[in-house]
C-alpha positions in Angstrom: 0.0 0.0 0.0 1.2 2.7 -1.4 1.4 6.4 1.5 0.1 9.0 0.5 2.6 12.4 -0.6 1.0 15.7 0.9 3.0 18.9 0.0 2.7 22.6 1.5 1.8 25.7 0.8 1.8 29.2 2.5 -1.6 30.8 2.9 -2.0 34.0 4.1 -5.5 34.9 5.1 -6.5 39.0 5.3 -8.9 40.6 6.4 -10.9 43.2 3.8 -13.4 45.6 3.7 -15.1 48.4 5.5 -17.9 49.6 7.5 -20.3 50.5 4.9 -19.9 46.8 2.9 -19.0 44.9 5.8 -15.4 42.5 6.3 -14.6 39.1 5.0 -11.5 37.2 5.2 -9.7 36.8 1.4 -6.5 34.1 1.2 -3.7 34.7 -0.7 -1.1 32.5 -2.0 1.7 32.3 -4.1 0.9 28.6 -4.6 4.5 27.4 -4.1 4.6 23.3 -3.3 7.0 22.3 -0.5 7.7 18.5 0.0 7.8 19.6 4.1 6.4 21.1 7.0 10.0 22.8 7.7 10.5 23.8 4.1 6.8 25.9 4.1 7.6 27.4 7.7 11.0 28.8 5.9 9.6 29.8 2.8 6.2 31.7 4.5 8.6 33.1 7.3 11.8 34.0 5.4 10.9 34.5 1.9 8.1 35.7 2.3 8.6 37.9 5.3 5.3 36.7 7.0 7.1 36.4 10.4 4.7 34.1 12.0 1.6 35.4 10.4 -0.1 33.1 7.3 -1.2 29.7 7.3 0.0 26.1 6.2 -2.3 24.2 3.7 -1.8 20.7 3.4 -2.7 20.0 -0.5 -3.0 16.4 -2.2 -2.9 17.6 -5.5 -5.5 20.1 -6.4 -7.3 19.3 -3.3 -6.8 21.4 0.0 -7.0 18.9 3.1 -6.1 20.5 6.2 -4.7 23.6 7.7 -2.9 24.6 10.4 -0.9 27.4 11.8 2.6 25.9 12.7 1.8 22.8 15.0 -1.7 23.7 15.3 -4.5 21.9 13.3 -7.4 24.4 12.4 -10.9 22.2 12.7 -13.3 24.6 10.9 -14.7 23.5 8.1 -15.8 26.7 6.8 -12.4 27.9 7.1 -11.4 25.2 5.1 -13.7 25.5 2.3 -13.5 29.4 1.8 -10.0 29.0 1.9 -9.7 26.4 -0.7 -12.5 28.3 -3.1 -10.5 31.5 -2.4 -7.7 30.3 -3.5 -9.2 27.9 -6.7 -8.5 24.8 -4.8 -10.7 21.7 -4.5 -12.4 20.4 -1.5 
């Protein structure tokens, strides 16, 4: 039986808007794949200068799975689906 190969990406959520029209969260990424969980921490923190600040998608091919910020696993499901329709990504 064959594992299955998940692969990272940066996802930085923001927050947009105004009074008038009201806020919603938008996520941006540059969609770069990285084989680990230390290789997405470097690239989101270093080249991308996001400090601490964006969040790790876990992506099986065109399909986001999971994310997380660093060690901890975000549960909400709405999250996770406005995230991965934000960003053109499967569910």
């Amino acid at each position: 039986m064959r594992m299955k190969h998940y692969e990272y990406i940066v996802i930085m959520p923001r927050i947009e808007g105004n009074p008038e029209i009201g806020y919603s969260t938008a996520y941006y990424s540059d969609m770069k794949r990285c084989q680990t969980m230390r290789g997405v921490i470097r690239h989101g923190s270093i080249d991308l200068d996001q400090s601490d600040d964006f969040l790790i998608g876990k992506v099986d091919g065109n399909r986001l799975v999971q994310l997380q910020w660093m060690d901890e696993i975000r549960d909400d499901e709405n999250e996770l689906e406005n995230a991965a329709k934000g960003l053109g990504l499967s569910r």
